[in-house]
N, C-alpha and C positions, 0 to 999 in steps of 0.2 A: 046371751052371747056376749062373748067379752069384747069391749071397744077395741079396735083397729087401733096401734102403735103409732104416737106422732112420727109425721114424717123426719128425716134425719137433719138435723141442724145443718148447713152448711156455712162452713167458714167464710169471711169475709175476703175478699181479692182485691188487693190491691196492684193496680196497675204501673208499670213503673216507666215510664219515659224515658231510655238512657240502657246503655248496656256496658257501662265502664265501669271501673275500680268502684264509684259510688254507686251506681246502682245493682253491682254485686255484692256489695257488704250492706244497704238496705235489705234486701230481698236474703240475704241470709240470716238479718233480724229478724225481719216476717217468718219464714219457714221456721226457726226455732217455737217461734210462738203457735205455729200449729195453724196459719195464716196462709192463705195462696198466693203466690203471684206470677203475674205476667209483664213479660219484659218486652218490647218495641226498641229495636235500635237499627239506623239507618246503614250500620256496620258490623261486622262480626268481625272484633278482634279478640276476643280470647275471655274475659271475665266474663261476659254473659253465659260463654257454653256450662256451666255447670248446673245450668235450671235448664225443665224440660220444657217450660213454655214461653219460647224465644220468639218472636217473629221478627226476621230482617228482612225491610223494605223500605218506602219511601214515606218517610213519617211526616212529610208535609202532604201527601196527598190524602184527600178526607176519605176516599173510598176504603184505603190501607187504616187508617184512623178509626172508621166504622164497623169495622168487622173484629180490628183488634179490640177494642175498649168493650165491646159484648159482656156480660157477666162482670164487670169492673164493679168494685164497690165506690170506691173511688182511684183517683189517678195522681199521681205525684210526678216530680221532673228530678232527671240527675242533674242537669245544668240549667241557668236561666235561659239558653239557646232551644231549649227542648221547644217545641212548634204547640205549646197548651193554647196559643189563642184560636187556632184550628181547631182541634180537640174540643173545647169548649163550647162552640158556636156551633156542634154536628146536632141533630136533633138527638133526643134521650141520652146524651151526656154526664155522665155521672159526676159529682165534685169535683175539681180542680183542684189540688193545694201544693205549693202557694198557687195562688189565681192567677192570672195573665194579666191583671193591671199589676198588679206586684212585680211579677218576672218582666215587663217592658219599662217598669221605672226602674227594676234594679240593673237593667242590662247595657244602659245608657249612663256612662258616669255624670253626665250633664245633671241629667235630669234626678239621678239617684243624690248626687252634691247638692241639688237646689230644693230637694223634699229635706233632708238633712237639718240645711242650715234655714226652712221655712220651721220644721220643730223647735229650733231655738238649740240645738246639739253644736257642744265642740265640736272644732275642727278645721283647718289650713284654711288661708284667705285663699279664695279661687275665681276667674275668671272664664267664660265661655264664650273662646274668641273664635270671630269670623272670618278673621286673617290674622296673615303670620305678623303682619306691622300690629294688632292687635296683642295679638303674642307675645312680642316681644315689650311691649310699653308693660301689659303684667309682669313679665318678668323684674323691667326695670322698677316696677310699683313696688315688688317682693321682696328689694333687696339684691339683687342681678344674680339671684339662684332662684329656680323655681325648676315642677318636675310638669313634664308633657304629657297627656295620657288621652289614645283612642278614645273616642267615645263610647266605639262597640266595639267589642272581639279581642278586647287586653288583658291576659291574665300572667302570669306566672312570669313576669318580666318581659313578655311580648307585649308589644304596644305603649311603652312609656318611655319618656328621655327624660335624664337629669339633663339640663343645659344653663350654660354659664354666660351666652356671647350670643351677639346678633346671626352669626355665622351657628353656631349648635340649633339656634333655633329656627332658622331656615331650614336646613335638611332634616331636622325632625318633624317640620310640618310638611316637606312634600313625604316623609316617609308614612306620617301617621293620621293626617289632617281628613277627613271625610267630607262633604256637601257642605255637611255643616261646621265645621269646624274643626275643634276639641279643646281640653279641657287642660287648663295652667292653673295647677296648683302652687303656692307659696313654699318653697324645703323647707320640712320641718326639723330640726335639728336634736332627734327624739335622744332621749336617754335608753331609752328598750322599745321593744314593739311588743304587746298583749292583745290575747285573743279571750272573747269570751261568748260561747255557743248556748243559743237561748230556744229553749223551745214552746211555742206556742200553738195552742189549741183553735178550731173557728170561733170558740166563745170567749177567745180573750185570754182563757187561762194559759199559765204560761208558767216555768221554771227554769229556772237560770244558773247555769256552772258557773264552777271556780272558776276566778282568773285564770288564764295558764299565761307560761312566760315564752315568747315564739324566740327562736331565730334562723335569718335568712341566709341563704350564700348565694350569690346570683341570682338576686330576686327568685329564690324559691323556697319554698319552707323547707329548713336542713332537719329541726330541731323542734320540740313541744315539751313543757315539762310544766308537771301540776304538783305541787300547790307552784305560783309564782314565790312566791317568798316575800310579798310584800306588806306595807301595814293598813294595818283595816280601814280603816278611814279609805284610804289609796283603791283596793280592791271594791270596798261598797260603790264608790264614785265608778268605778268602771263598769261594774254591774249595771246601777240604773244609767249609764250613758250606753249599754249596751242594750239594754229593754225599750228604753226611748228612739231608737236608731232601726229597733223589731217591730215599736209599732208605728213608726212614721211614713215606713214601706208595706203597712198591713200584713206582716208576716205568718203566716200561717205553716206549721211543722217545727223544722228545725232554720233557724237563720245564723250565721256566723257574724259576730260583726271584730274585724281588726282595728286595734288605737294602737296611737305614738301615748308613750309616756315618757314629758317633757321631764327636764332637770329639775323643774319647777313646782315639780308633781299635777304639772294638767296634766288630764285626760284626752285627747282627740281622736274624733273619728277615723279611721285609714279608708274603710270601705266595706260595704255590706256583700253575703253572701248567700241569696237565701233559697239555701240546701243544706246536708251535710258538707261538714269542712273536711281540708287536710288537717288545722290545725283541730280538730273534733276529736281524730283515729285514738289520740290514746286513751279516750273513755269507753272505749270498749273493753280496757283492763283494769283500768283504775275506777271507775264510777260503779253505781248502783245499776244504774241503770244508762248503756251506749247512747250517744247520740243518735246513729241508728235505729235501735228500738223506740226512742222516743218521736222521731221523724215520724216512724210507721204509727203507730200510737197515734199523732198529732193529725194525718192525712185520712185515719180511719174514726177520727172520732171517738178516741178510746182514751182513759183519763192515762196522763202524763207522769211518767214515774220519778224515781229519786233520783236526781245530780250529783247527788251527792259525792263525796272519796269514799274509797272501801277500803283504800289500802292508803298508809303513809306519804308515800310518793311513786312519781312514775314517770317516763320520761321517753319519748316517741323519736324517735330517726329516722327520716325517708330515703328509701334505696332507689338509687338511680340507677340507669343506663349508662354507659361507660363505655362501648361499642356498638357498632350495630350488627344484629346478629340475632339467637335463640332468644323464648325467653324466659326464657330457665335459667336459673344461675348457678353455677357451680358454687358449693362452697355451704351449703346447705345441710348438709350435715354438721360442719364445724359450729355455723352458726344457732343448730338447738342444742349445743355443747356448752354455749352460754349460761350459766346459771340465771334460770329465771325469764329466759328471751322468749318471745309470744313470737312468731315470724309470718306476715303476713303477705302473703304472692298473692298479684291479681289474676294473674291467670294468662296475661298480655304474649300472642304471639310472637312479638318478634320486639327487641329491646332495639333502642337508639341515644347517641350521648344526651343526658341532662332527663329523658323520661322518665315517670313517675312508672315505677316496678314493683313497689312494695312498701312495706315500712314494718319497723320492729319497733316491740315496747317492750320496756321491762320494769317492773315493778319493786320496788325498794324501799329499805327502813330511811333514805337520805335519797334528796335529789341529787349528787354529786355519784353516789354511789350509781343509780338508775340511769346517770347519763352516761358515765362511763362504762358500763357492758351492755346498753344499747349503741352506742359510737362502736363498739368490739365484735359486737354479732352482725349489724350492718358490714359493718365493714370487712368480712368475710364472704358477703352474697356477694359475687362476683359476677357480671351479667357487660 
């Protein structure tokens, strides 16, 4: 009698903590590769509904934790906020990546600035002051500019103050100061800001993107464009200060790290990320292989693919909110009339001024060319 057929392989799941613009463009790398996953989010706004296995509830509480994480191969976070040290500590717990001692040093700029500069990594003189009379004596130590920054909860230009004067940094500390304090960095007077997204494996193994060359407008990423255009010495050096910066925080998946690049050609620190980036999105057109798919990759224990460029250049535009209202935008049509324009909707119910709604890339033989009909298909999505 002929042997009984092995039972059926089943794919690995990953679970995903987070039900936002990141953790819908992960879990759309996973499903490509033929990968499960399960998404956990404390909210249903609009980019989780397009997978069928959602659960929204209360993602701090372990019984909701317990039931979701079931069949998990392992589990990853969209944001360092994601509740993994719960998660972790449940009995039969599958992996963690990054781990919750990574995500509580990186979520604390205190603590994230003082692993940093114990590596020996560039990066702003800074002070972790306990009052604002502390505050202000850094400031005056910096040269009487320095910038103010939350401890927790600061991103995308919430939570930091440039201030100049005894009077700036008084209201920025009853604005932004916590129990403990927070954090006074020295202004650095950058010549550009560079991003460079490194992905690493539990075993160490790791690979590391182009430089890309960012820019902000109101402290938010406006702009992304790969190659940077810089010279090799300049890029190498940002590279290993971007790997040094991955393993000083233990980073496990995908970690972002942002630098100033001074007049001088230093490299310094800005601040680590460790998730998928904004400044990441345009490797899902131009790379070998998305940051995304290498997250996933990295959280399941699967070897790490090529960073490499695939194409020339390429050059990323994030679409904002502009009203509050749908979140759909008009204008969607003009903007795949674009020669070349990838158009990426998160799926976001309802839009508001300055929110993140999407981004376009486009890919081209010149970076001048790829910014300007990304700047032109963006700027057609209307929302």
């Amino acid at each position: 009698m002929d042997a009984a057929p092995p039972p059926p392989t089943l794919p690995p799941t990953l679970g995903i903590l987070g039900g936002g613009q990141l953790g819908r463009m992960t879990a759309l790398a996973a499903v490509r590769m033929g990968l499960r996953v399960k998404l956990l989010t404390p909210d249903a706004t609009g980019p989780e509904a397009a997978f069928a296995d959602v659960t929204v509830g209360d993602w701090t509480d372990p019984a909701v934790l317990a039931a979701w994480m079931a069949g998990c191969t392992a589990v990853t976070v969209e944001s360092e906020w994601a509740p993994a040290d719960v998660l972790a500590a449940l009995p039969g717990a599958p992996p963690v990546r990054p781990a919750p001692h990574t995500l509580r040093l990186v979520r604390h700029k205190g603590r994230q600035r003082t692993a940093l500069l114990q590596a020996g990594l560039p990066g702003p003189r800074f002070t972790l002051a306990a009052t604002s009379a502390e505050a202000w004596a850094a400031v005056e130590e910096f040269g009487g500019r320095a910038v103010l920054k939350r401890f927790e909860g600061s991103y995308d230009g919430y939570g930091n103050a440039t201030v100049a004067s005894r009077e700036a940094v008084e209201a920025a500390w009853t604005r932004l100061a916590d129990h403990d304090g927070l954090l006074v960095e020295a202004f650095v007077p950058f010549e550009t800001e560079l991003a460079v997204i490194v992905a690493r494996g539990a075993d160490g193994a790791h690979v590391t993107y182009p430089v890309a060359l960012t820019e902000q407008r109101d402290h938010r990423c406006h702009a992304v464009t790969l190659p940077a255009g810089l010279p090799s010495a300049v890029e190498q050096e940002a590279q290993r200060v971007a790997l040094g910066a991955v393993e000083a925080v233990d980073g496990v998946g995908v970690v972002a790290v942002e630098l100033f690049l001074t007049a001088a050609g230093e490299v310094l620190v800005n601040e680590v990320a460790p998730r998928p980036h904004n400044t990441g999105h345009v490797t899902i057109e131009a790379c070998h292989t998305s940051q995304f798919e290498n997250h996933v990759r990295a959280a399941l224990g699967l070897p790490l693919g090529d960073p490499g460029l695939r194409v020339p250049a390429a050059c990323m535009v994030n679409v904002l909110g502009h009203t509050e209202g749908p979140g759909f935008p008009e204008g969607l049509a003009d903007a795949l009339c674009v020669p070349g324009a990838a158009v990426h909707l998160y799926g976001k119910t309802g839009s508001r001024p300055r929110r993140k709604m999407g981004h376009v890339t486009v890919t081209a033989d010149s970076s001048s060319d790829a910014r300007a009909r990304a700047e032109e298909a963006a700027g057609l999505l209307r929302l």
